[in-house]
C-alpha positions in Angstrom: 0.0 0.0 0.0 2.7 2.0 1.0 5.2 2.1 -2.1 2.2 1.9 -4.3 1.3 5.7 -2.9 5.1 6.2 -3.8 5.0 5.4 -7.3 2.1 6.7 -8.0 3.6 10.0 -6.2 6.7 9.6 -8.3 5.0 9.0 -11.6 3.0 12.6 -11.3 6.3 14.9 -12.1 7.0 12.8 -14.7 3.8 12.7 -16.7 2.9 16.0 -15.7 6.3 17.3 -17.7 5.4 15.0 -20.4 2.0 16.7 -20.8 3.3 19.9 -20.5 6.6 19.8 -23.0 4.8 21.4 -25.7 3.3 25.0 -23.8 5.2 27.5 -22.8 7.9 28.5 -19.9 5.5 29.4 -17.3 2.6 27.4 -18.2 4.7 24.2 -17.8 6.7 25.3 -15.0 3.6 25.6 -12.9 2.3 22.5 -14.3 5.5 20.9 -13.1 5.0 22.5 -9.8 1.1 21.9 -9.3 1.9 18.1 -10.1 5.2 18.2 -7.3 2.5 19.3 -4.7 0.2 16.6 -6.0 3.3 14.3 -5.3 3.9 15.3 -2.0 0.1 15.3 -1.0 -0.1 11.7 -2.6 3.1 10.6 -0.5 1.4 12.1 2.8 -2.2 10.3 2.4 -0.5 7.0 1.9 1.7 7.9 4.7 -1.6 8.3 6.9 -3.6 5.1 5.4 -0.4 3.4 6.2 -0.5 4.6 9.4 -4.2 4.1 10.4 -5.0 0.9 8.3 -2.3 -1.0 9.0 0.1 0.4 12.0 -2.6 2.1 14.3 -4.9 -0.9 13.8 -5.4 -1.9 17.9 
């Protein structure tokens, strides 16, 4: 459950840049950024479903 939350958080960047390659400088840069935060927010909630579903579970 865990590292699945990490790909998937990992894999945003990268098909957000891929998306983004053909628009211009600031338009993909915030793309880029917008799917970063995704990542991060992706890596916390399967941080906290790790946590409660599995670790937390007594």
């Amino acid at each position: 459950m865990l590292g699945l939350f990490v790909l998937l958080g990992l894999a945003l960047p990268v098909v957000a840049a891929r998306w983004a390659l053909g628009r211009g400088g600031w338009a993909r840069a915030a793309w880029i950024l917008a799917a970063c935060l995704a990542m991060l927010g992706c890596w916390i909630a399967g941080l906290w479903i790790f946590g409660v579903y599995f670790v937390m579970v007594c």
